[in-house]
N, C-alpha and C positions, 0 to 999 in steps of 0.2 A: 428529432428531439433537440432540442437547443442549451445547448452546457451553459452551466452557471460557473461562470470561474470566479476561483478565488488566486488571487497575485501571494506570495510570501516573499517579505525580503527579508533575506536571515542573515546576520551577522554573529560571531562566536565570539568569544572574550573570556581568555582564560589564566586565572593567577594561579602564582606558585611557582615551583622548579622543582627538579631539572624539566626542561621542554624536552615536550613529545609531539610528535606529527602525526596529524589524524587527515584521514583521504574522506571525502564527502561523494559518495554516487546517487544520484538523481533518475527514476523510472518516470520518465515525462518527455513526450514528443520533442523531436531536436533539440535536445539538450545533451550534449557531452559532460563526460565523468570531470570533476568539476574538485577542488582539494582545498583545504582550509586548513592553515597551523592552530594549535590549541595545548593545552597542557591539562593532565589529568585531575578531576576535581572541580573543573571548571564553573562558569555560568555561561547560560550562551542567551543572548538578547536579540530581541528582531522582532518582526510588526508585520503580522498583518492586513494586506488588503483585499477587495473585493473588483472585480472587473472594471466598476469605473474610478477607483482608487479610493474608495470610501475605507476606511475602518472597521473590519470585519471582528468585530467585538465577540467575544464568546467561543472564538475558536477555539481547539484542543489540542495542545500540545503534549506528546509522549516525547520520553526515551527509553529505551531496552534494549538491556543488557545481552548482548549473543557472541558464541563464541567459535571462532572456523572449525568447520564440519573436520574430524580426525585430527582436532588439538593442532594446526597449522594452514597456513592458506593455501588450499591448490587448487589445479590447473584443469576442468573437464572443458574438450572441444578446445584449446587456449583462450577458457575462459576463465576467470576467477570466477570458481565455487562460491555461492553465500554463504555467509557464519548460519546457525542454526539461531534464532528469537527465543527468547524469556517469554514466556505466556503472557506475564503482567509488566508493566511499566516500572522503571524503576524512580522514576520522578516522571511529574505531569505536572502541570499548571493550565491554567487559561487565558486566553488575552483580553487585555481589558476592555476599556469602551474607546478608546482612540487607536486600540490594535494591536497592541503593542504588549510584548511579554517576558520577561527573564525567567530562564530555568535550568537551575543548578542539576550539576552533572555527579552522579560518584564517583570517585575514583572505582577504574575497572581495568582488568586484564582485554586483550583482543578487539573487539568490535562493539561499537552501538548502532543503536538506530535512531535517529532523529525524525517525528514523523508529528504532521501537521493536519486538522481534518475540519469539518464541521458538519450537523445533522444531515447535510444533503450534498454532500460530496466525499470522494474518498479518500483515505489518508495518502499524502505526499509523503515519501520516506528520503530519509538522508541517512546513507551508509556510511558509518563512520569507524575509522583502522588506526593504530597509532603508528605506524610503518610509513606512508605515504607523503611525500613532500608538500608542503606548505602556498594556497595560495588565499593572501591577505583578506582581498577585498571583498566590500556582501556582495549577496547572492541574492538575484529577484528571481519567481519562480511562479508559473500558474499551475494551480487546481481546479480541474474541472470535474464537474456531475459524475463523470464516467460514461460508461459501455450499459446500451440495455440490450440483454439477448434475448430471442424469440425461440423457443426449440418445438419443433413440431416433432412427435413422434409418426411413425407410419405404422401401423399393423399391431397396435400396441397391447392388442386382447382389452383384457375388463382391468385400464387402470382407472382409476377409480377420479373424479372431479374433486379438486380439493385443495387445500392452502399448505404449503409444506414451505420449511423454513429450511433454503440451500445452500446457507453458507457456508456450515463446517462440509461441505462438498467439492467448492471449487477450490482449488490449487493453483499455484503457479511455479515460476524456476526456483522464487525466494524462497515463498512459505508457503504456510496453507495459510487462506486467506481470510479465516475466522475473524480475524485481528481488524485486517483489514477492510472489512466491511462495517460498513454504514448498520443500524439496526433495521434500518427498514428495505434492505437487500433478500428478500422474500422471496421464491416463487409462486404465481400464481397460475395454478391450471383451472384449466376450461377445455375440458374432452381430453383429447390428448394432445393441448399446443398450452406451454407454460411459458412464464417471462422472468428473467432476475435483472433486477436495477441496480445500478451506481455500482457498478464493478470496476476494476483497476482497467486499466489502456494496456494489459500487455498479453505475454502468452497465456493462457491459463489449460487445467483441464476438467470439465467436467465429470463426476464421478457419482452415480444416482443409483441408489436403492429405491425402487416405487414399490408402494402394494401390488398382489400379488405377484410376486419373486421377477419382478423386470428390473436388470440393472440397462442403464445407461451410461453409456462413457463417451468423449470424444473429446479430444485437442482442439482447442479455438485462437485464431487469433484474435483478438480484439481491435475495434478500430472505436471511436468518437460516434456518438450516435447509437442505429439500432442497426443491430448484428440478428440475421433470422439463419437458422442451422437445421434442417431435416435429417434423422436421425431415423432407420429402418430397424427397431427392435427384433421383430420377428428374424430380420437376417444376423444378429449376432448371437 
């Protein structure tokens, strides 16, 4: 399958005082955790673009509101825990027809998320802390289609052929990935071998209730492209 990318170059711009420092983390292939200074209340402005650098007009920009999982940031595996997400957006905007977008921030306690998407690719997140040291300049960043996965079941008795919508199912280390999925992130079965499209590029877990009482579960990695997974219901 061949990803549609989209490029974001994101630059933050924020008035007022006293300054606060807000850390920026990035879930996209080679790319390091990545920090930007800003001040609470802010605007943050940035543009953008589509693979051959055109202006991806129409895109959707979120922020929301989350805040570290036990009221402080800590450490599982020596990693920093995610904040837990706001179901809804706390500001949104769209970008225009040359690309380009501003989107006023609220003043907030702990953590946001800054995330960027369009109909047929999946949201880009920017983790944002007011803790974490300042770095100036933008940030260019691609978005791509995502992961399509294939799951064959084996032995699956009478599950039934049928259209089932699997996104409040999949998980990953952040969230559940309700949010971040595309609307048209489906699966479609055909006997017992289904498929879900434009999923995130990282860990996730699937987690499946089918008619008649078959759960499926399984840890995936995700990689670019199409990901196929045999799953042996009868043996769990």
């Amino acid at each position: 399958m061949s990803g549609r990318s989209i490029v974001i170059l994101l630059g933050v711009i924020f008035i007022g005082t006293p300054l606060v420092l807000i850390w920026l983390f990035v879930r996209a292939p080679a790319i390091d955790r990545v920090t930007v200074g800003a001040q609470p209340g802010g605007v943050a402005r940035g543009i953008v673009r589509d693979a051959r650098g055109e202006p991806a007009a129409g895109a959707t920009i979120e922020a929301f509101l989350a805040q570290p999982i036990g009221g402080e940031r800590e450490l599982e595996n020596d990693v920093e825990r995610p904040p837990e997400l706001a179901r809804r957006p706390c500001a949104e905007t769209i970008a225009g027809a040359d690309g380009t977008f501003e989107l006023a921030l609220p003043a907030g306690d702990g953590f946001y998320v800054l995330g960027a998407r369009t109909p047929t690719t999946v949201r880009a997140e920017r983790w944002l802390s007011l803790l974490d040291p300042p770095r100036s300049e933008p940030l260019a960043f691609e978005l791509r289609s995502g992961a399509r996965v294939i799951v064959v079941l084996r032995n699956a008795g009478d599950v039934p052929q049928g259209l089932y919508d699997l996104s409040v199912v999949i998980q990953s280390g952040l969230m559940r990935m309700k949010e971040a999925l595309p609307s048209t992130s489906r699966g479609t079965f055909r006997g017992t071998e289904f498929s879900i499209e434009s999923l995130p590029v990282c860990p996730v877990r699937l987690a499946l209730d089918l008619p008649g009482g078959v759960h499926v579960e399984r840890e995936l990695v995700l990689a670019f492209g199409e990901n196929r997974v045999t799953i042996d219901v009868a043996a769990r």
